[in-house]
N, C-alpha and C positions, 0 to 999 in steps of 0.2 A: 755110493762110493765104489770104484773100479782100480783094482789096485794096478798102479804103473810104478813101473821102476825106474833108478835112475841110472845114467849108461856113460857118464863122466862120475870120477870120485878121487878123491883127496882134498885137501882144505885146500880152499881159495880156488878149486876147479872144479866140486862137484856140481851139479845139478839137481841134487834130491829135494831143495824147495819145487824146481820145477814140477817135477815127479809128484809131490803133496799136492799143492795144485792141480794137475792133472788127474789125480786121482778122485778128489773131490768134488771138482766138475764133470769127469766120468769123460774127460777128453784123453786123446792120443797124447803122448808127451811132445811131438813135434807142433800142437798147437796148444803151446803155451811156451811165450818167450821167456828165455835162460836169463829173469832178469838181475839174478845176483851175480851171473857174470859180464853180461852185456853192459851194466850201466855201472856207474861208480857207488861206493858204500854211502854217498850224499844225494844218488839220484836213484836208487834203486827202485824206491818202495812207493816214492813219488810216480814211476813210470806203472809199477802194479797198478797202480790206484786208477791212474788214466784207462788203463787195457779196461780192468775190470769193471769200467763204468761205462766205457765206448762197449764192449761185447757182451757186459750180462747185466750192463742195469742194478751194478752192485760195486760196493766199497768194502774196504778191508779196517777191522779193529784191530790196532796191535795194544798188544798189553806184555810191557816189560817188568816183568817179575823181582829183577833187581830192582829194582825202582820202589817197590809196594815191600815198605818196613813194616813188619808184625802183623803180617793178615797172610791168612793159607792162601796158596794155591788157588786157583779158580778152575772150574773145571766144567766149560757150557756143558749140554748134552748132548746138541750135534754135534758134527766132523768139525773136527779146526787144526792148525796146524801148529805145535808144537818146536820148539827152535832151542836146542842147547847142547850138553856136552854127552856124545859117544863115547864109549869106552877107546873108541879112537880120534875121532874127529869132532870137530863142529857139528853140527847136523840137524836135519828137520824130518817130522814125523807127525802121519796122521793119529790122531785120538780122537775117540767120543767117549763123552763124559768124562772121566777119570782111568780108561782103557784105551790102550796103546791097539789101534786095532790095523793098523800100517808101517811098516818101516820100509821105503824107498830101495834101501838097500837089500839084497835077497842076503839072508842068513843074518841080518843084523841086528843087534839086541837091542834095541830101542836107546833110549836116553839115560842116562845116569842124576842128569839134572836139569831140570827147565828153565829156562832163561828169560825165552818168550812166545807169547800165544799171538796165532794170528786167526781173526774170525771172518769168512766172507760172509756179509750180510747184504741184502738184497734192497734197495732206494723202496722199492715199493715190497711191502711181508704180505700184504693181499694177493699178490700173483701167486707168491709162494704154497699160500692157505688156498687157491682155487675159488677165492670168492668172487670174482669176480661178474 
């Protein structure tokens, strides 16, 4: 993980998912499209999905936390990406395991509450393991 920041901010203009992503695939933030602004709140994640399958052979779990009545939290132990409420904004953030260990934003306090996780997992986990 390569911490990058994000260099748009306020609700419905920042760029800090771009930024999580960037950081977690260890790219520059100019390559990784702004897709929570670029595409509409009904094509967004659909256009992730595409990127992240055409460039690294991997797809994205989202799991929405409102949604999941009387069961904790979940908290993988790699990087993933974290999406909920700042003490000021919307906002997304890297964690591993149960540790806030990125916030996009420099000087910013992480989450107040989690909303939803998102996991990039890889089509093939052998590449990942080096067994090849």
């Amino acid at each position: 993980m390569k911490p990058v920041y994000q260099t748009k901010f306020g609700q419905g203009n920042g760029n800090c998912f771009q930024a999580a992503v960037a950081s977690i695939l260890e790219l520059e933030l100019d390559d990784v499209p702004d897709f929570c602004n670029l595409y509409s709140d009904d094509e967004w994640f659909n256009e992730f999905q595409k990127w992240l399958n055409k460039h690294f052979n991997a797809w994205c779990l989202a799991v929405n936390y409102k949604s999941i009545k009387n069961l904790p939290e979940y908290h993988p132990p790699g990087y993933v990406i974290m999406v909920g409420d700042s003490v000021r904004v919307h906002h997304a953030v890297v964690y591993k395991g149960k540790e806030l260990v990125h916030d996009p934003c420099k000087g910013g306090g992480g989450l107040v509450k989690i909303d939803d996780m998102f996991m990039i997992i890889p089509n093939d986990p052998i590449i990942v393991l080096g067994w090849q």
